[in-house]
C-alpha positions as a Python dict, from the first residue, in 0.01 Angstrom:
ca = {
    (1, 'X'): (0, 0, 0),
    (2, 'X'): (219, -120, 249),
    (3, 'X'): (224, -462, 439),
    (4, 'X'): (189, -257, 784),
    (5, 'X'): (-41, 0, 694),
    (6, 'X'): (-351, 85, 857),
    (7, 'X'): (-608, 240, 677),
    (8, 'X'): (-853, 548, 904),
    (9, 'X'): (-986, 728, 682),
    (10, 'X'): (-1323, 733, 506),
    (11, 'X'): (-1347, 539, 180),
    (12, 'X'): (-1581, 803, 51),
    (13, 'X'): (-1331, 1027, -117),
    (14, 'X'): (-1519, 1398, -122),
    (15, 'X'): (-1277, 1584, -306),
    (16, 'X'): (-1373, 1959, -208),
    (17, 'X'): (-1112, 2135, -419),
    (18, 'X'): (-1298, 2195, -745),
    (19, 'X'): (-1225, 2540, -669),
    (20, 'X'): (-1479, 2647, -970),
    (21, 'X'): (-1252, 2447, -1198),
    (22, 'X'): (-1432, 2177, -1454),
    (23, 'X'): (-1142, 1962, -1373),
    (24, 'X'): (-908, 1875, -1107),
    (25, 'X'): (-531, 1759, -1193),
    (26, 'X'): (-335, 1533, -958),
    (27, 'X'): (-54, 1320, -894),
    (28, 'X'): (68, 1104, -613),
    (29, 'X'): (346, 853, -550),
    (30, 'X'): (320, 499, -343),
    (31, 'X'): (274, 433, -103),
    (32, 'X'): (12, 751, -73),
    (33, 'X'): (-312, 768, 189),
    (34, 'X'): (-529, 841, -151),
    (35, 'X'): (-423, 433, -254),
    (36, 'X'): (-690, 244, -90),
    (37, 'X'): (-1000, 77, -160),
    (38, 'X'): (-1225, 395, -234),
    (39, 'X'): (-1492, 577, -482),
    (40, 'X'): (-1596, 918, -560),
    (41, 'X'): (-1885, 1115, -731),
    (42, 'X'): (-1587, 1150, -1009),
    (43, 'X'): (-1473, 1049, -1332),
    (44, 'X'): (-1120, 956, -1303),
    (45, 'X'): (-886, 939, -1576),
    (46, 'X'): (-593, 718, -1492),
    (47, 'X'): (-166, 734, -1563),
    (48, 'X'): (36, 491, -1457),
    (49, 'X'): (369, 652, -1494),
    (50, 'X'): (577, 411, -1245),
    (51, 'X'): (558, 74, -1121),
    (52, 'X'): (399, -196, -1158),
    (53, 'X'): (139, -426, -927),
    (54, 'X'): (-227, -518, -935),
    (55, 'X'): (-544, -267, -1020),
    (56, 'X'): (-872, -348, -861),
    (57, 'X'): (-1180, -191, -1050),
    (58, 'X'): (-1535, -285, -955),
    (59, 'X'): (-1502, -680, -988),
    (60, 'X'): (-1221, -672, -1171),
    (61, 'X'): (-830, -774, -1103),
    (62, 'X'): (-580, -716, -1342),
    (63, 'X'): (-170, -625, -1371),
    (64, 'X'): (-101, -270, -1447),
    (65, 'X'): (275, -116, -1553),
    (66, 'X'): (426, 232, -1651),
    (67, 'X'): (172, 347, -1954),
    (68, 'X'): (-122, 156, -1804),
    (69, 'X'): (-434, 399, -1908),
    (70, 'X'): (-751, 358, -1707),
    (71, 'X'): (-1102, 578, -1700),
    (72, 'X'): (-1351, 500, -1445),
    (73, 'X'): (-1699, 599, -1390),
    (74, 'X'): (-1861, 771, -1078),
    (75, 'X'): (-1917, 572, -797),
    (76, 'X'): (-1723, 262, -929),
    (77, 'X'): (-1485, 176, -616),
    (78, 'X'): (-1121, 106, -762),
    (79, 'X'): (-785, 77, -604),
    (80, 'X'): (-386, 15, -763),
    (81, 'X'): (-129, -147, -583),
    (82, 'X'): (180, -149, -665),
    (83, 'X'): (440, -422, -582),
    (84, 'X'): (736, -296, -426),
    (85, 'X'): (1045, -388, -241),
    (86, 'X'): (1029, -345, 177),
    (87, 'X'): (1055, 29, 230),
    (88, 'X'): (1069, 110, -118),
    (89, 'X'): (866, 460, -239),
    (90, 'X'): (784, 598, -584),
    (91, 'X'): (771, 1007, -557),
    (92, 'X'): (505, 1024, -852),
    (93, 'X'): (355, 666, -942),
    (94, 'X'): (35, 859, -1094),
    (95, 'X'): (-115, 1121, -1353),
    (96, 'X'): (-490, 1184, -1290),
    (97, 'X'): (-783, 1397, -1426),
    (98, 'X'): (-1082, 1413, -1204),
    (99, 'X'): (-1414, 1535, -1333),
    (100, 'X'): (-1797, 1497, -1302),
    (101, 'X'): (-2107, 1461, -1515),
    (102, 'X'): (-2228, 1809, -1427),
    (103, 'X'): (-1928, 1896, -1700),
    (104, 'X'): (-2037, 1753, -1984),
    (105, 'X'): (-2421, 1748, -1911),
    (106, 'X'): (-2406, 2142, -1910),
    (107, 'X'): (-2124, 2177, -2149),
    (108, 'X'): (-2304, 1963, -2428),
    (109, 'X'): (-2653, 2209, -2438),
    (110, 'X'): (-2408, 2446, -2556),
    (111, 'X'): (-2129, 2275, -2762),
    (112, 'X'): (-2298, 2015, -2922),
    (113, 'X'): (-1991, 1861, -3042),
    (114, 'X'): (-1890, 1732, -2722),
    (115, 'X'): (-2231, 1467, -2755),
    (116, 'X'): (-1975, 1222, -2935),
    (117, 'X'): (-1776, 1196, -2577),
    (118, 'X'): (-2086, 1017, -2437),
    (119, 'X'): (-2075, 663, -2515),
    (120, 'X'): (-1756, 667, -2388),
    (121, 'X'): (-1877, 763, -2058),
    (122, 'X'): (-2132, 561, -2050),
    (123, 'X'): (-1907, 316, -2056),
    (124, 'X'): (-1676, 399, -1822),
    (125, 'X'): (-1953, 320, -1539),
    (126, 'X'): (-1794, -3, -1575),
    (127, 'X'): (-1409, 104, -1586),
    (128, 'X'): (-1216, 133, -1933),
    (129, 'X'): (-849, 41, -1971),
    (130, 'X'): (-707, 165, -2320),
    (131, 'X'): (-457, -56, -2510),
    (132, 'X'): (-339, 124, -2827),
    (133, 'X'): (66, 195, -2774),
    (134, 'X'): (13, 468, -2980),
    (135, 'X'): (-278, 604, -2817),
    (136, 'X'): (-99, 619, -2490),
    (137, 'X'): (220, 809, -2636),
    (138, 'X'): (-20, 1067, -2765),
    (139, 'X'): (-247, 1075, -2424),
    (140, 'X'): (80, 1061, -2175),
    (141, 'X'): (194, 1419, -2366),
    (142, 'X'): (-127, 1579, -2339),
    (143, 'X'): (-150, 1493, -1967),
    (144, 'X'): (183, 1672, -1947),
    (145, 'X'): (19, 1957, -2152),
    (146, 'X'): (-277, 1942, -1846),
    (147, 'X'): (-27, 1936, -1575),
    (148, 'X'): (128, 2281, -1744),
    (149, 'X'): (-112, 2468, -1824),
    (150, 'X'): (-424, 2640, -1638),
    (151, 'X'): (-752, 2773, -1679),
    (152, 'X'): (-888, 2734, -2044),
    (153, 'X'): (-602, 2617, -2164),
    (154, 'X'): (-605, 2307, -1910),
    (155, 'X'): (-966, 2251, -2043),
    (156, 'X'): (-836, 2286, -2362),
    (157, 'X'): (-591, 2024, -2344),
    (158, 'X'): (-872, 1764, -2167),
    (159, 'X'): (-1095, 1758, -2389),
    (160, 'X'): (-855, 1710, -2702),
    (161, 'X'): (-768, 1445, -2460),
    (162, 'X'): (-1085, 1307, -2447),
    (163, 'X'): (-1186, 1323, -2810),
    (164, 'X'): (-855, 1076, -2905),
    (165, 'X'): (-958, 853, -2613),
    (166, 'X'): (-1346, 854, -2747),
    (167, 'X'): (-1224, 783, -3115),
    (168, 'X'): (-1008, 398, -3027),
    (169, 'X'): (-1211, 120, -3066),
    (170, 'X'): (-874, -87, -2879),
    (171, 'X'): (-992, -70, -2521),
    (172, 'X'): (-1154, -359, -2257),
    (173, 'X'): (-1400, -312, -2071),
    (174, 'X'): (-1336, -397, -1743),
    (175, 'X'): (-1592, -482, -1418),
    (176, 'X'): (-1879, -679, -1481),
    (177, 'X'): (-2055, -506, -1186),
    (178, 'X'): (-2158, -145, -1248),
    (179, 'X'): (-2118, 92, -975),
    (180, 'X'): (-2433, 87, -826),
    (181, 'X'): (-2453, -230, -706),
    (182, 'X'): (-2074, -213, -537),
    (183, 'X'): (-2022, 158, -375),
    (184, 'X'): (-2114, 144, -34),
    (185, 'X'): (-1961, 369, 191),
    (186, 'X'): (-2049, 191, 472),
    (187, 'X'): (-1887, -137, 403),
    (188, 'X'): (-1619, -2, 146),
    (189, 'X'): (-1348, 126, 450),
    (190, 'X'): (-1342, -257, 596),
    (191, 'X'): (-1313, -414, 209),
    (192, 'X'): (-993, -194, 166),
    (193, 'X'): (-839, -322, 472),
    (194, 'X'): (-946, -702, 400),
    (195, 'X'): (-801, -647, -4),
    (196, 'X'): (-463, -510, 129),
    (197, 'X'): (-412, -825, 397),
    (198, 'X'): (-548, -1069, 106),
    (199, 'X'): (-296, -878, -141),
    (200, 'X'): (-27, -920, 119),
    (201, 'X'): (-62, -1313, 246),
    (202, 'X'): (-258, -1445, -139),
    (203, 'X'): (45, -1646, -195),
    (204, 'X'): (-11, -1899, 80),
    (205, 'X'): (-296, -2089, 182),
    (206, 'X'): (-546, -1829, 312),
    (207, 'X'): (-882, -1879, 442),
    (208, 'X'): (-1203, -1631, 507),
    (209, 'X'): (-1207, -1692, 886),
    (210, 'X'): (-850, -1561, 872),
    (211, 'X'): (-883, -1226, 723),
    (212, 'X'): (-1265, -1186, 904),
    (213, 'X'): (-1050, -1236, 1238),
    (214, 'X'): (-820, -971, 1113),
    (215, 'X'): (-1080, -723, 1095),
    (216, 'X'): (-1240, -849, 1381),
    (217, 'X'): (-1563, -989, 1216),
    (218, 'X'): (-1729, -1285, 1185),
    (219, 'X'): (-1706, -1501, 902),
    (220, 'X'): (-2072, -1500, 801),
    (221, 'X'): (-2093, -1139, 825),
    (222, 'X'): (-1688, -1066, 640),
    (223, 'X'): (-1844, -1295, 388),
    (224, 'X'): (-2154, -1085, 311),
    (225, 'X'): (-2023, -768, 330),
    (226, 'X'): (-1661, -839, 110),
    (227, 'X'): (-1916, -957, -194),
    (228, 'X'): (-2144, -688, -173),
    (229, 'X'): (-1849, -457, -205),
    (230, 'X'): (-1652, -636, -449),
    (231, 'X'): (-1907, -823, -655),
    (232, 'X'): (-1747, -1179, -605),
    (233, 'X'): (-1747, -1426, -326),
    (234, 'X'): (-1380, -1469, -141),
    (235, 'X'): (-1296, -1739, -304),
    (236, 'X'): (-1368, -1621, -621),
    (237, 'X'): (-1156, -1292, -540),
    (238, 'X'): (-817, -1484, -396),
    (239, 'X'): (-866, -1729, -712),
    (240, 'X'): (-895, -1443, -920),
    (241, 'X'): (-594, -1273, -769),
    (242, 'X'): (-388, -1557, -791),
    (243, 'X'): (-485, -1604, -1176),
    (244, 'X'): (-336, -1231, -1238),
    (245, 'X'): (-40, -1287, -1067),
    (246, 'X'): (33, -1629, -1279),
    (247, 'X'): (-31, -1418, -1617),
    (248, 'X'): (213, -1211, -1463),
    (249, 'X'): (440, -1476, -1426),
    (250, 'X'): (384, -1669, -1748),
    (251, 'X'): (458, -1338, -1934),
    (252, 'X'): (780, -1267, -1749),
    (253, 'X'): (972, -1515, -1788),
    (254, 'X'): (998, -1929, -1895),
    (255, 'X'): (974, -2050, -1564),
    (256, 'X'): (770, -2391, -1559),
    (257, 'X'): (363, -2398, -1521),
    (258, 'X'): (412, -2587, -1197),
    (259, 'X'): (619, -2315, -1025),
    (260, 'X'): (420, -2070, -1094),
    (261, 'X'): (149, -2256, -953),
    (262, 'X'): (293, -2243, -686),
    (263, 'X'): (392, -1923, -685),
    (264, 'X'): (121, -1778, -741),
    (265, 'X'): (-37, -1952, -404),
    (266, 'X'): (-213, -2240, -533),
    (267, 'X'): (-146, -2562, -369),
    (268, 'X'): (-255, -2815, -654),
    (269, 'X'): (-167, -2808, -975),
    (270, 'X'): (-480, -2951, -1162),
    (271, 'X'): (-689, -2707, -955),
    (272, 'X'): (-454, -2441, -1139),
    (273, 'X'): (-488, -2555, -1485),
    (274, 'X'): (-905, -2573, -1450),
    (275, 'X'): (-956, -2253, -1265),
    (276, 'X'): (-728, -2102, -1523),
    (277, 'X'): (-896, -2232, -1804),
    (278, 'X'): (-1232, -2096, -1627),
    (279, 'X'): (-1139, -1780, -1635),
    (280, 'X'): (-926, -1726, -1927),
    (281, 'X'): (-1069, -1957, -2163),
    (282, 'X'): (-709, -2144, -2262),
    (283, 'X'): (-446, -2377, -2028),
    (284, 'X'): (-173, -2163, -1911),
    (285, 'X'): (75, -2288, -2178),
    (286, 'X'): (-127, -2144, -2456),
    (287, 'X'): (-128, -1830, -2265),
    (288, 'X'): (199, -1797, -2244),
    (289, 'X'): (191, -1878, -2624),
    (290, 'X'): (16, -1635, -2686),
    (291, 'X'): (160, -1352, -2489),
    (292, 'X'): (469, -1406, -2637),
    (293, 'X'): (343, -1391, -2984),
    (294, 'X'): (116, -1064, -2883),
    (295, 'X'): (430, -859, -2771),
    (296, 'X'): (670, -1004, -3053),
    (297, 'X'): (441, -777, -3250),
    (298, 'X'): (385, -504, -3110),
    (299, 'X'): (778, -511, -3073),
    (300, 'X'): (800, -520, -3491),
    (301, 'X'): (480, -260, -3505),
    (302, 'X'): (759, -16, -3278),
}
């Protein structure tokens, strides 16, 4: 989403083009009017095929890249940014498989089979991203297989899809907050506009008056409304935004833990290292430590 834009229309997305198909197939680049803050009666199977930036999913932040593999639940409001140069444009940033319960509730009274695809759906109320490498090679072909085909061979092709998905046990579970308690359509418009100015200005100081003034609310209100929508209080959300993007940055590259600090828009560094030991459990050296070790093998798995 773009520094500039201006987001008018509804964060309810109805999408009215089922045409008496089970499932809808879509892609989009970025920046795109369908990248906002927004939810749907939907399931929504997730390819990130270009770029990189930051995915909000319920109360979750994280850092998603080409291969990132996502599946969220109805209702559960989610959004992906992704962090490009001034005027830059990806023609097809996204792969995505839309579908609702009324699939799978009718389908299983007749194939019975298609039961084992439940838990996994039950989970993804709370947004799933998958992890297995592997897994993603073999789910990135079959969403080409989706995009080519029609009819009951496109169904075909999904639910093979969603049996390989079902079967890994290497996912993460994602929001804390299931979708019931954050999909408002009411409040969910203004919360896009407030996480794409926080997104833009997170790596300076940055207050709650400010962005309530840029919406034109009042603190008190801004305040109420952003948790309800995003299950965490302001604070909590910048902190937590500013935490991703120093992952980001400890992963990257060897730049020093007080420059990224900094870079990442805190202004003290032992307020850093505790609210990054909060929320990730280790200092940001050992993450780093870590990281490296984690990708040396996958690299020898390859």
């Amino acid at each position: 989403m773009s520094r500039n834009s201006r987001i008018t229309e509804p964060s309810y997305e109805l999408m009215d083009d089922h045409g008496g198909m089970s499932i809808i197939y879509r892609q989009h680049g970025f920046p795109s009017p369908l990248v906002r803050w927004h939810f749907h009666k939907e399931y929504e199977l997730h390819l990130i095929v270009a770029s990189a930036g930051k995915v909000f999913i319920g109360d979750y932040i994280g850092n998603f890249h080409p291969g990132s593999l996502f599946l969220t639940g109805p209702n559960l409001p989610h959004n992906w940014i992704s962090q490009l140069a001034e005027g830059e444009q990806v023609c097809r940033r996204d792969m995505l498989v839309n579908f609702t319960d009324d699939l799978f509730e009718h389908a299983t009274q007749v194939f019975s089979e298609l039961r084992t695809l439940a838990p996994m759906l039950e989970r993804a109320r709370y947004g799933i991203e998958f992890r297995d490498p592997a897994l993603i090679t073999e789910a990135t072909a079959l969403m080409h297989r989706i995009e080519n085909s029609e009819r009951s061979s496109r169904l075909g092709w999904f639910l093979i899809l969603m049996e390989l998905l079902a079967g890994t046990e290497d996912y993460h579970l994602l929001s804390a907050t299931s979708a019931s308690a954050l999909a408002d359509d009411i409040h969910v418009d203004r919360t896009n506009r407030a996480v794409d100015y926080i997104f833009s200005h997170y790596g300076r100081e940055l207050s709650l008056e400010e962005v309530a003034g840029h919406l034109n609310m009042k603190p008190t209100y801004f305040s109420r409304v952003f948790k309800q929508a995003t299950g965490r209080s302001f604070v909590e959300f910048v902190n937590r935004l500013r935490i991703s993007k120093s992952c980001e940055l400890l992963v990257e590259g060897d730049k020093p833990v007080t420059d990224i600090c900094f870079a990442s828009g805190f202004n003290n560094l032992s307020n850093f290292n505790r609210r990054f030991q909060q929320l990730k459990g280790m200092t940001p050296t050992d993450y780093r430590r870590l990281a490296v070790q984690r990708l040396t093998e996958q690299n020898l798995r390859a």
